[in-house]
DRENLODREN-784449 format. One record per residue (C-alpha): residue number from 1; x, y, z; residue in one letter. Coordinates in nm, 4 decimals. Example, Ala and Ser with C-alpha at 12.3 -4.5 7.8 and 13.67 -1.06 7.14 Angstrom:
BEGIN
NODE  keza         u         v         w  nudo
NODE     1    1.2300   -0.4500    0.7800     A
NODE     2    1.3670   -0.1060    0.7140     S
***
This chain:
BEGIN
NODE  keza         u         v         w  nudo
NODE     1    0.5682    1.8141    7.0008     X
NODE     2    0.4594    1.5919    6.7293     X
NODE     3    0.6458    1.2573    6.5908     X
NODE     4    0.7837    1.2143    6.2350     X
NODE     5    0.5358    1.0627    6.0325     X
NODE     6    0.2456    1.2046    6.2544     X
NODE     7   -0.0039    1.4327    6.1232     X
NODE     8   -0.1866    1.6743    6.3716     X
NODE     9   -0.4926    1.5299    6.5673     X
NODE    10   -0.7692    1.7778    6.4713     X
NODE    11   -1.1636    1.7856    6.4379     X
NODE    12   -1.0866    1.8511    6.0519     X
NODE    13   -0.9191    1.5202    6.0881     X
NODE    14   -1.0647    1.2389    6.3098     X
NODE    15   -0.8589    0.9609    6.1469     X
NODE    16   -0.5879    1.0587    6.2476     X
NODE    17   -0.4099    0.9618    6.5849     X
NODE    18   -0.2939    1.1737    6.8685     X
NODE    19    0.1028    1.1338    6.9686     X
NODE    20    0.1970    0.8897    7.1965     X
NODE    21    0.3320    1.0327    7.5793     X
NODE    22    0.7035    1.1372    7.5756     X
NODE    23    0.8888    1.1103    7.8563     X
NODE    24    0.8899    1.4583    8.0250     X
NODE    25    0.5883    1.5480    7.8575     X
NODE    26    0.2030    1.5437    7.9513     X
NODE    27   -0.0533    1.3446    7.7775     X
NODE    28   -0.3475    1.5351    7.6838     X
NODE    29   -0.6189    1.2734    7.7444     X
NODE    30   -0.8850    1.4501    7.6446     X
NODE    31   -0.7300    1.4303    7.2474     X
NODE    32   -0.7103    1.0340    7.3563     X
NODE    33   -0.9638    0.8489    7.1300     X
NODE    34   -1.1942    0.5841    7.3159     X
NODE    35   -0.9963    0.2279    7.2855     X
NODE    36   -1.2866    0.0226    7.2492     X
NODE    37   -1.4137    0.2819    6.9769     X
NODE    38   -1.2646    0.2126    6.5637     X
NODE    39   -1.0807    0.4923    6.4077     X
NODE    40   -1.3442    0.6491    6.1527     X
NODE    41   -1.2217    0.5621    5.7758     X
NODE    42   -1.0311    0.7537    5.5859     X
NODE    43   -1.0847    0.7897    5.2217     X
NODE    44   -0.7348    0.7079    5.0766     X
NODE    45   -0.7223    0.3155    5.0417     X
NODE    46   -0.5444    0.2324    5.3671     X
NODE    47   -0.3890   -0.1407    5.4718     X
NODE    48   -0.6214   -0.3536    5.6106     X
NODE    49   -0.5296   -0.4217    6.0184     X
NODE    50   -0.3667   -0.7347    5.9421     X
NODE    51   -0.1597   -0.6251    5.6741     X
NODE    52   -0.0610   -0.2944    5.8059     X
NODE    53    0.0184   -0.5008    6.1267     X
NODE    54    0.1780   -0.7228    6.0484     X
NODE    55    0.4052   -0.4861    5.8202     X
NODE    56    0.5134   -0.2571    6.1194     X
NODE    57    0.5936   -0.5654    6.3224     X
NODE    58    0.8597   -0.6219    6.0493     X
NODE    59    1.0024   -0.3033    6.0707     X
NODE    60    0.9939   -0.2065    6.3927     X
NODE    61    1.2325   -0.5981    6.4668     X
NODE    62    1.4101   -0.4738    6.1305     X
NODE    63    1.4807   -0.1817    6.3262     X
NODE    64    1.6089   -0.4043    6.6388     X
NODE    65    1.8298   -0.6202    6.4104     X
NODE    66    1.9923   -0.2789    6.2733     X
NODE    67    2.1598   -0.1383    6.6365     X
NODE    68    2.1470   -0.4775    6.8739     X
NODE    69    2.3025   -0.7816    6.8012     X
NODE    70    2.0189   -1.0252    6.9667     X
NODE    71    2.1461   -1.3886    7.1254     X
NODE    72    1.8687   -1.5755    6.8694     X
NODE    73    1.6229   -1.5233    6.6456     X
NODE    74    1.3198   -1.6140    6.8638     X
NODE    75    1.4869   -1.3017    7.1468     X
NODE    76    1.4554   -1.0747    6.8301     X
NODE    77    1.0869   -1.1403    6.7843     X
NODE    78    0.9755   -1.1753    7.1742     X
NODE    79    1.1337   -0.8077    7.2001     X
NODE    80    0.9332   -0.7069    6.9029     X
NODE    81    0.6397   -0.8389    7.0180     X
NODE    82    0.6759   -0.7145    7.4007     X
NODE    83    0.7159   -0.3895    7.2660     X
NODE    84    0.4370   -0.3895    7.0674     X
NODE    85    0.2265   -0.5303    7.3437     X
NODE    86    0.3134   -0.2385    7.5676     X
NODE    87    0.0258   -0.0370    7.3607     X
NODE    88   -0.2737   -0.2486    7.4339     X
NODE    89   -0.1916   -0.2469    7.7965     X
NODE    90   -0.5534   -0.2158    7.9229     X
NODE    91   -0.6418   -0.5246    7.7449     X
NODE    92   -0.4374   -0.7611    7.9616     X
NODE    93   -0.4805   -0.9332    8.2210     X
NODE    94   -0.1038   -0.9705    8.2686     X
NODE    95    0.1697   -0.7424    8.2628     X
NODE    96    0.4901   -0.8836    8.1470     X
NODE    97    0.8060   -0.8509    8.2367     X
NODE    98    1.0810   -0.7684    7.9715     X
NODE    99    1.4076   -0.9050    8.1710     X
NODE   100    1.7460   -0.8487    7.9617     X
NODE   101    2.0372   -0.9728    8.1632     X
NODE   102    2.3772   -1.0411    8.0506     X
NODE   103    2.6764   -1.2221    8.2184     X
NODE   104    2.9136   -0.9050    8.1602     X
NODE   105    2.9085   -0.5598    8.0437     X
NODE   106    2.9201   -0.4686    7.6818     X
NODE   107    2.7006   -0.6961    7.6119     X
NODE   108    2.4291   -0.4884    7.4360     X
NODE   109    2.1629   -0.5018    7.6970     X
NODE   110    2.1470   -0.1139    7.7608     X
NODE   111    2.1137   -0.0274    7.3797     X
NODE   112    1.8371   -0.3048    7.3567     X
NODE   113    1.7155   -0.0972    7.6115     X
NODE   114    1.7528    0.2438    7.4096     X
NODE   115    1.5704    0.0839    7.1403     X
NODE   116    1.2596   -0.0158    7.3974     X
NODE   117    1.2615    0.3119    7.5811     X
NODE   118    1.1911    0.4843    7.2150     X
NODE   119    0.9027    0.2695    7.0861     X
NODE   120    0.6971    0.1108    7.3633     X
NODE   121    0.4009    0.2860    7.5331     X
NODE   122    0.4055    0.5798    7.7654     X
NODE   123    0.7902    0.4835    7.8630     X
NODE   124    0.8685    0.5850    8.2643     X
NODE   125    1.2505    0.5589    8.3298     X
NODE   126    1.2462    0.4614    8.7136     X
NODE   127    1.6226    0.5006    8.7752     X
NODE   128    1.6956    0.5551    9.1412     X
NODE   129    1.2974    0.6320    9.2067     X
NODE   130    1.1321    0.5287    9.5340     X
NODE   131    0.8756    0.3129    9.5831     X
NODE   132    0.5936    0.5717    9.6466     X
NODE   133    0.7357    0.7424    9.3343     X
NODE   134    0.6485    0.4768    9.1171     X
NODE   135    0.3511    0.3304    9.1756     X
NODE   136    0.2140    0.7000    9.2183     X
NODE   137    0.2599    0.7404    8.8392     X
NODE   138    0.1044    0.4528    8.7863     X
NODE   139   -0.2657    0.5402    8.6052     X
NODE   140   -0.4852    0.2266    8.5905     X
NODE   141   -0.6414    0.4480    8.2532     X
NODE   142   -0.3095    0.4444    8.0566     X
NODE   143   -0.0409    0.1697    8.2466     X
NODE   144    0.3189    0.3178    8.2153     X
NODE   145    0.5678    0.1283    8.0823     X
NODE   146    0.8159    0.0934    8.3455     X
NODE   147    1.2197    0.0648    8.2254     X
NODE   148    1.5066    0.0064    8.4576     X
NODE   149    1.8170   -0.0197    8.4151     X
NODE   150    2.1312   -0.1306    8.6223     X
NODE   151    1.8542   -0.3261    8.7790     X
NODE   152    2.1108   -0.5756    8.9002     X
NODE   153    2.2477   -0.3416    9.1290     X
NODE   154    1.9285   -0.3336    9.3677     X
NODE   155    1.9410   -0.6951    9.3948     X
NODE   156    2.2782   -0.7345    9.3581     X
NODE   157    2.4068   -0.8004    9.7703     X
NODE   158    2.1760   -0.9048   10.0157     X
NODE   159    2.1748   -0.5451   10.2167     X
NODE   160    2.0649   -0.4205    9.8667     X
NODE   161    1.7905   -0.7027    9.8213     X
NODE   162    1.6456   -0.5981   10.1960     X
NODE   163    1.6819   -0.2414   10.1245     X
NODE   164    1.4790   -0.2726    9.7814     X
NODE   165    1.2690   -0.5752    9.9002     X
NODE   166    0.9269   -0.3129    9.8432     X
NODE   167    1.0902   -0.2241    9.4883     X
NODE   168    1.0897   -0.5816    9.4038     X
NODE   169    0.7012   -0.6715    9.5775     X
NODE   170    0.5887   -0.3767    9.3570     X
NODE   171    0.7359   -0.5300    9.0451     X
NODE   172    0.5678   -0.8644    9.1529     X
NODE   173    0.2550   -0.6977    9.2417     X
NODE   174    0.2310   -0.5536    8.9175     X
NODE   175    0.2282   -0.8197    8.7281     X
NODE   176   -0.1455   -0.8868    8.7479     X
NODE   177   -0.4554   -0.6836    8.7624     X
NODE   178   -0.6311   -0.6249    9.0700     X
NODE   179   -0.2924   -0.6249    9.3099     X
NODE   180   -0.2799   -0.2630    9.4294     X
NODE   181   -0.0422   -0.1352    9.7184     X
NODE   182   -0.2349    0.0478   10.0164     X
NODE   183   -0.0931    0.3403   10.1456     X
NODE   184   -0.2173    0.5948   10.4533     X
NODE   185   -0.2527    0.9236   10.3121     X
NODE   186   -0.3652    1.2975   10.3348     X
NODE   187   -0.4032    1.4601   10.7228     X
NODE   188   -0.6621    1.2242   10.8137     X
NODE   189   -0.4558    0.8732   10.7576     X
NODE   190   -0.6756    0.7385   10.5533     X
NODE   191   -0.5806    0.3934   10.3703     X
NODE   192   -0.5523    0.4305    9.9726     X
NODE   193   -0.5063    0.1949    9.7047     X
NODE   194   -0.2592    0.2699    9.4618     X
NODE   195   -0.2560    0.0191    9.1641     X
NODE   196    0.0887   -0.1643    9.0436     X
NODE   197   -0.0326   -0.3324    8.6964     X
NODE   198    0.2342   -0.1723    8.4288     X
NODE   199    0.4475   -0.3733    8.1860     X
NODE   200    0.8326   -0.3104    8.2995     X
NODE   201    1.1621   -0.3877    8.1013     X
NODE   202    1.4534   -0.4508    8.3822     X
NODE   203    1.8298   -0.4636    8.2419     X
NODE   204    2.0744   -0.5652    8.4543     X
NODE   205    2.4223   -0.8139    8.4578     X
NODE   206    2.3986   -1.1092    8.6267     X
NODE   207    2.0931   -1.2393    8.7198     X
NODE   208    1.7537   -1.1018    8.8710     X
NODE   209    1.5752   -1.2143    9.1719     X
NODE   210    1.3867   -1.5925    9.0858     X
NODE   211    1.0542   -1.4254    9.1602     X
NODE   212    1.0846   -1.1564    8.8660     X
NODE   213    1.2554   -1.3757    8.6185     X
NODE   214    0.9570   -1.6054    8.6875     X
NODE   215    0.7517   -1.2975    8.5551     X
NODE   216    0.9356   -1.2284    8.2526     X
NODE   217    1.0116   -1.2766    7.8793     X
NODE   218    1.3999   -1.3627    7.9573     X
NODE   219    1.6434   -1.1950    7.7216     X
NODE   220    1.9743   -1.3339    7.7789     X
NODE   221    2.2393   -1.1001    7.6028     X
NODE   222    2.6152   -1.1856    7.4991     X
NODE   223    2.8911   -0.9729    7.3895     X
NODE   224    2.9420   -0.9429    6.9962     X
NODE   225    3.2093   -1.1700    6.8214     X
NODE   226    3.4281   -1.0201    6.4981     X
NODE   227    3.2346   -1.0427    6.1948     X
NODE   228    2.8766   -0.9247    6.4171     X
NODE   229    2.8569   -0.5782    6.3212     X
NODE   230    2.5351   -0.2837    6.4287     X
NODE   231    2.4911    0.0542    6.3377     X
NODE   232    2.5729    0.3338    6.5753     X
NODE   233    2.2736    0.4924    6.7720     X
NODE   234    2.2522    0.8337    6.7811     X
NODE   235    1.9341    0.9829    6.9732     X
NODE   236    1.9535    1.3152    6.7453     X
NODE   237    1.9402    1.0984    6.4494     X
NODE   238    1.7831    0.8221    6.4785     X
NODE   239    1.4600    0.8272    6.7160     X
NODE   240    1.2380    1.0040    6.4996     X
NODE   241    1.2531    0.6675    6.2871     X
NODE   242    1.1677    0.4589    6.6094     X
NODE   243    0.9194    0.7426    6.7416     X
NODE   244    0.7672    0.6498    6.3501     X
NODE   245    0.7321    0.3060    6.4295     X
NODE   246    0.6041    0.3578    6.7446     X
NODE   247    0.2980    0.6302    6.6349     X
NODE   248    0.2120    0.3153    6.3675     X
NODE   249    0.1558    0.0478    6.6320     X
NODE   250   -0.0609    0.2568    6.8480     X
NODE   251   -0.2755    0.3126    6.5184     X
NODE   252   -0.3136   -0.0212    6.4821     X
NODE   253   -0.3313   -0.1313    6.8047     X
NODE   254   -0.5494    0.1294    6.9796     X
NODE   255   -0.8768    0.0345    6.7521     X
NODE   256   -0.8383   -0.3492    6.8103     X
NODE   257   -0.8724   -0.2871    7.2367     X
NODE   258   -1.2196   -0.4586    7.2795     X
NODE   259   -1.1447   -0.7274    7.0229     X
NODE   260   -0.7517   -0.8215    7.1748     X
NODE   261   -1.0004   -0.8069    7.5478     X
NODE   262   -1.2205   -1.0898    7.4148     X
NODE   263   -0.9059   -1.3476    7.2680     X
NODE   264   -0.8071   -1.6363    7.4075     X
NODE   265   -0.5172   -1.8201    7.2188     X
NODE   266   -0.4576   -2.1333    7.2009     X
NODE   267   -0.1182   -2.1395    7.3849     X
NODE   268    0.2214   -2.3817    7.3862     X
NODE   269    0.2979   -2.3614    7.7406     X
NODE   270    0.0984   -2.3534    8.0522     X
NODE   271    0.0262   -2.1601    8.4048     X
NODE   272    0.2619   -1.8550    8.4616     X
NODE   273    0.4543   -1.9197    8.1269     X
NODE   274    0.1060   -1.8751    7.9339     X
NODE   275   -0.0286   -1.5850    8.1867     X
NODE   276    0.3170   -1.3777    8.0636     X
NODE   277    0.3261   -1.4746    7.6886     X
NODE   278   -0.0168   -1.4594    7.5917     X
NODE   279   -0.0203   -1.0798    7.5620     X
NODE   280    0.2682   -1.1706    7.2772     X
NODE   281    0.0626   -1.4259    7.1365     X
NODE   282   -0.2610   -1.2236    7.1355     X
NODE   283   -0.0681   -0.9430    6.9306     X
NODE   284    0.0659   -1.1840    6.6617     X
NODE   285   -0.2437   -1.3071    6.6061     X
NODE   286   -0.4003   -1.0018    6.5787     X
NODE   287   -0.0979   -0.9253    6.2847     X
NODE   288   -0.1293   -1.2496    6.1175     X
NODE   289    0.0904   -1.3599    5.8080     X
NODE   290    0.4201   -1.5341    5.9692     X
NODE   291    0.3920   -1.4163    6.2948     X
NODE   292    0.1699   -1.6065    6.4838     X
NODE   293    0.3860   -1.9167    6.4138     X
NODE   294    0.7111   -1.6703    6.5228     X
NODE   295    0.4925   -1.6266    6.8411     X
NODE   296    0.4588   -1.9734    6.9646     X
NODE   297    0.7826   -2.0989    6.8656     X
NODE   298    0.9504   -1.8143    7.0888     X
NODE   299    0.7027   -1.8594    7.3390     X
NODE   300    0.7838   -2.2921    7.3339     X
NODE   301    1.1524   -2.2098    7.2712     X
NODE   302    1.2363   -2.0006    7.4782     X
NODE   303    1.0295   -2.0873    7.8300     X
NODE   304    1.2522   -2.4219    7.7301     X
NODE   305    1.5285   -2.2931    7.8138     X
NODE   306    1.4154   -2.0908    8.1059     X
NODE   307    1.2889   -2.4522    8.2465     X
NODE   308    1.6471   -2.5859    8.1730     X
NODE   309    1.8439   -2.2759    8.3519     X
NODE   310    1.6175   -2.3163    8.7017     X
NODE   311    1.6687   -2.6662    8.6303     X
NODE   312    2.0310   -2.6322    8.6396     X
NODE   313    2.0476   -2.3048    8.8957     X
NODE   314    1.7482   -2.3263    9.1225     X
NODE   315    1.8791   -2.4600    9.4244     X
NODE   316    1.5653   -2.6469    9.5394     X
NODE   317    1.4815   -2.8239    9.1567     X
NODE   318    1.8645   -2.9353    9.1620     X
NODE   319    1.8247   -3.1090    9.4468     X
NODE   320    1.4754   -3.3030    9.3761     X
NODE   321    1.6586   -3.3810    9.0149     X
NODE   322    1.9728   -3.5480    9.1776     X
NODE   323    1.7514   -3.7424    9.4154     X
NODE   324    1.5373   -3.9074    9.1014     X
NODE   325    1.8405   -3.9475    8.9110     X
NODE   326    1.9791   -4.0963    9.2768     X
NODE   327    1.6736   -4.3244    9.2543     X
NODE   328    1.7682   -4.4332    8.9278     X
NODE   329    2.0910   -4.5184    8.9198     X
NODE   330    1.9775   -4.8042    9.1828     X
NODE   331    1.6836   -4.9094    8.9404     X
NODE   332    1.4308   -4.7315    9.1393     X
NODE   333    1.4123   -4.9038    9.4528     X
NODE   334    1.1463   -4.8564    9.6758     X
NODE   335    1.3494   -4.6846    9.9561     X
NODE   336    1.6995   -4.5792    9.9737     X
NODE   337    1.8917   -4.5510   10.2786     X
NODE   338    2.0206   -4.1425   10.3552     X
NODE   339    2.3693   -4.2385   10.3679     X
NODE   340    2.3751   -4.3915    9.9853     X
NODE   341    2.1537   -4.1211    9.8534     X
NODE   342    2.3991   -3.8694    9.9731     X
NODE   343    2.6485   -4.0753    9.8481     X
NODE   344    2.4758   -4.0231    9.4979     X
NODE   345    2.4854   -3.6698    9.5696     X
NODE   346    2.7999   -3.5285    9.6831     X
NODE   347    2.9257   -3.7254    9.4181     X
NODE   348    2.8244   -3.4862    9.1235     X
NODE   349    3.1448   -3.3021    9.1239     X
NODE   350    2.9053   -2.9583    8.9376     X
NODE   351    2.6636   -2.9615    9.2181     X
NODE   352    2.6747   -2.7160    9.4725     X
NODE   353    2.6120   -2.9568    9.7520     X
NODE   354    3.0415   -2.9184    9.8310     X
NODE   355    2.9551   -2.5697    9.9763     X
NODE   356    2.7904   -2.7255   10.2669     X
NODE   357    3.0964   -2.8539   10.4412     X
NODE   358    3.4040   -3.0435   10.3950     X
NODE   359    3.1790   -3.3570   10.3820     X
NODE   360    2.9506   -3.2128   10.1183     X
NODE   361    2.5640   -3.2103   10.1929     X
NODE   362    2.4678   -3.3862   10.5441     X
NODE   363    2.1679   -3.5559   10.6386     X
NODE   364    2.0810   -3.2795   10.8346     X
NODE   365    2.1233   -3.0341   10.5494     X
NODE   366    1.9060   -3.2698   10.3729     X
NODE   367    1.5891   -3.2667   10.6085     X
NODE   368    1.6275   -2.8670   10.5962     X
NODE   369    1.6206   -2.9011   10.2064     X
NODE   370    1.3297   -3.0757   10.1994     X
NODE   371    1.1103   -2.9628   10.5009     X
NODE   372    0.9427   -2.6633   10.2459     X
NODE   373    0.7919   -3.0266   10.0441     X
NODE   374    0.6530   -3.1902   10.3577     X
NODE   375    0.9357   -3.4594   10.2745     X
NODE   376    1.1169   -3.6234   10.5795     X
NODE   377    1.3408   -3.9656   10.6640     X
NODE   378    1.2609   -4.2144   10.8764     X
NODE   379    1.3747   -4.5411   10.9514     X
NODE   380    1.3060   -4.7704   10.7190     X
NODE   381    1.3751   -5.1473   10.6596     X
NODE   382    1.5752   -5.2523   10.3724     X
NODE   383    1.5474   -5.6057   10.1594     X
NODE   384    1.8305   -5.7289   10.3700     X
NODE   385    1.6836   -5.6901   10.6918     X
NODE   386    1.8559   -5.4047   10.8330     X
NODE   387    1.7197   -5.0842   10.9678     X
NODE   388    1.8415   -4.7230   10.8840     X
NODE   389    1.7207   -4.4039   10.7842     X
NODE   390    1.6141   -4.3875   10.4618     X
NODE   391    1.3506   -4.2739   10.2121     X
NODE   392    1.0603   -4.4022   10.0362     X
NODE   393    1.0491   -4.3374    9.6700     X
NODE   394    0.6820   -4.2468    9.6571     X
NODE   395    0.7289   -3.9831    9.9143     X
NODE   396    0.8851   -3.7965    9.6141     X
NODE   397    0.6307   -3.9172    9.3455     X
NODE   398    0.4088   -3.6136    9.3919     X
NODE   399    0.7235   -3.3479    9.4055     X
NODE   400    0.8702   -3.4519    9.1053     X
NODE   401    0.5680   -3.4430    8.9049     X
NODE   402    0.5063   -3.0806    9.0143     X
NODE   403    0.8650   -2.9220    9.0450     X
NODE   404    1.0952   -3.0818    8.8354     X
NODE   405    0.8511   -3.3311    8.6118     X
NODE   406    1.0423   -3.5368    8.3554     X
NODE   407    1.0334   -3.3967    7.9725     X
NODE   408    0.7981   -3.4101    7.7296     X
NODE   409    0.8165   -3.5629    7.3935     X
NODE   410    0.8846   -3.2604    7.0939     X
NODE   411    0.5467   -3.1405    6.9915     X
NODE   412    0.4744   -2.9677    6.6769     X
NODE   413    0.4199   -2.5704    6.7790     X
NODE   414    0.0521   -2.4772    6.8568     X
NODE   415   -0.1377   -2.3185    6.5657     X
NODE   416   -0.4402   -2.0736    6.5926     X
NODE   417   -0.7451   -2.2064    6.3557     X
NODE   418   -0.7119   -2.0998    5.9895     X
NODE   419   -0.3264   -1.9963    6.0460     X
NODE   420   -0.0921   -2.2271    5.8321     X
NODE   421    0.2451   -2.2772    5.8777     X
NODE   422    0.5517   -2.0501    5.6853     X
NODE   423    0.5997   -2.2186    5.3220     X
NODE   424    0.2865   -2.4301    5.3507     X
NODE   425    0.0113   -2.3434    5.1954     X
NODE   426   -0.3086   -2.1880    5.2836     X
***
């Protein structure tokens, strides 16, 4: 079947680009043009690659504005650039993970999804698929992208969680290159390799295991207020627009494989944040114009916030923050006694440390806290002269500066060479 705004792959014309793979339908690799090989020219004047990229990058989050009503500006062009980054798959080293999570239902996060499913890359729709089923259509030659959703519900209770703990591994697993899954196979049992690496979009309410999120460019959805209006979405209707969109980014894309391969940008954010954005970055860059600046300010905005929520949620981080701030509010002493740092504690009426008892958190609840650090009380001997159990404040020096480190200072957002800022000149 070939896509609006598509013309026919033939000999007669090389230029020309093969559809993309539609769900339910084969792929005919042999039409499939070499990735690290240009698209001859054509002799109509055609946009140069940085125009014409930059141009369908517009349209295709013009397109996103029109149905989904997106929580912030920077969600709108992390989407658009995920999606677009789904068609250069080969070229990353990381996969990310799209994860689109809202507190209720309504909220928009399975049309977001509608609009993804139509316009990324060789879409597979794992809903209620096995393990083996998945990463057995996964092709290291052309990565799937992967899209579930009601993804909360295999998560969602902890007899769910152990029956889909390989389901979430292989979403881990895939994450990075070079992470396959071994399986015994064929009459004579013989160990095989299947590989994970695939970008996947997961949509679910709630929350999503720590591990994934970790993984992912976070979309967190909301319900639309009066006055916040989208168009209807009708598949009939309105794909071939989106299947449009999505024939003019592999164009683009496809003949810029070896050079995406060889970037490294410089990035706002470090470790696991910059392993899952760069893919964004690397295709903003590669568009030019506005968008590399759109890039990194998503990318520094949004990982912000991500820091703030497992701040705020991860059980672990809470705990290490209330002990500095603990620390603090007795002008950093060198050790504190258990008994007044729970005090500190159980005090914070929003902490979850009430759950533990009547009492609140216990010493003993403490040391269990803290065993996974290496961290432990002992008795120690306080400026008065007593003896208790207690705390030195370098024993958390290290732990803080790794898990929970104090903020930095506002930076301006990290330009490539020779891109200037929106409204400054060149």
């Amino acid at each position: 079947m070939e896509h609006a705004g598509a013309e026919p792959y033939s000999d007669s014309n090389p230029a020309s680009w093969p559809p993309v793979a539609v769900p339910g339908q084969p792929v005919d690799r042999a039409a499939l043009p070499s990735p690290d090989v240009p698209a001859s020219p054509v002799e109509a004047p055609t946009p140069s690659p940085a125009s014409e990229g930059a141009q369908v990058l517009a349209d295709l989050r013009a397109q996103i504005k029109r149905y989904v009503v997106m929580p912030s500006e920077e969600a709108r062009t992390a989407v658009t650039l995920w999606i677009a980054a789904t068609h250069l798959q080969r070229a990353w080293q990381h996969a990310p993970r799209l994860a689109i999570v809202a507190p209720e239902k309504r909220c928009g996060k399975s049309r977001l999804l509608d609009i993804v499913t139509e316009t990324v890359r060789n879409p597979l729709i794992t809903v209620n698929a096995s393990p083996a089923a998945i990463f057995r259509s996964i092709d290291d030659e052309d990565p799937p992208t992967l899209l579930v959703d009601e993804a909360d519900t295999l998560f969602s209770t902890v007899r769910a969680a152990e029956k889909n703990e390989e389901v979430r591994g292989l979403i881990n697993a895939g994450h990075q290159r070079n992470r396959p899954t071994l399986r015994v196979t064929g009459p004579e049992h013989k160990p095989t390799a299947f590989p994970t690496f695939a970008m996947a979009a997961l949509a679910g309410i709630g929350g999503l295991p720590d591990t994934v999120m970790d993984r992912s460019v976070v979309i967190r959805m909301r319900r639309r207020v009066t006055g916040e209006k989208v168009a209807a979405f009708r598949t009939t209707r309105d794909t071939p627009a989106l299947h449009a969109i999505r024939d003019r980014l592999s164009a683009w894309l496809q003949p810029l494989y070896a050079q995406a391969l060889e970037m490294e940008p410089p990035m706002p954010v470090e470790d696991r944040a910059a392993d899952t954005w760069e893919p964004l970055v690397v295709i903003a860059d590669l568009a030019g114009g506005e968008w590399p600046a759109l890039a990194r300010t998503a990318c520094r905005v949004m990982t912000g916030y991500e820091a703030g929520q497992d701040e705020e949620g991860g059980l672990p981080t809470r705990l290490l923050t209330g002990i500095r701030r603990a620390f603090a509010a007795e002008n950093d002493p060198a050790v504190l006694g258990t008994r007044r740092l729970l005090e500190h504690l159980n005090a914070d009426k929003e902490a979850p440390w009430a759950e533990y008892g009547a009492g609140g958190l216990t010493p003993r609840g403490l040391q269990l806290l803290l065993k996974p650090y290496g961290i432990s009380s002992s008795n120690r001997r306080f400026p008065d002269g007593t003896q208790a159990k207690g705390f030195a404040r370098n024993q958390f020096l290290d732990t803080w500066a790794r898990y929970c480190p104090e903020p930095k200072p506002a930076v301006e957002p990290v330009q490539p060479p020779g891109e200037p800022l929106p409204g400054t000149a060149a």
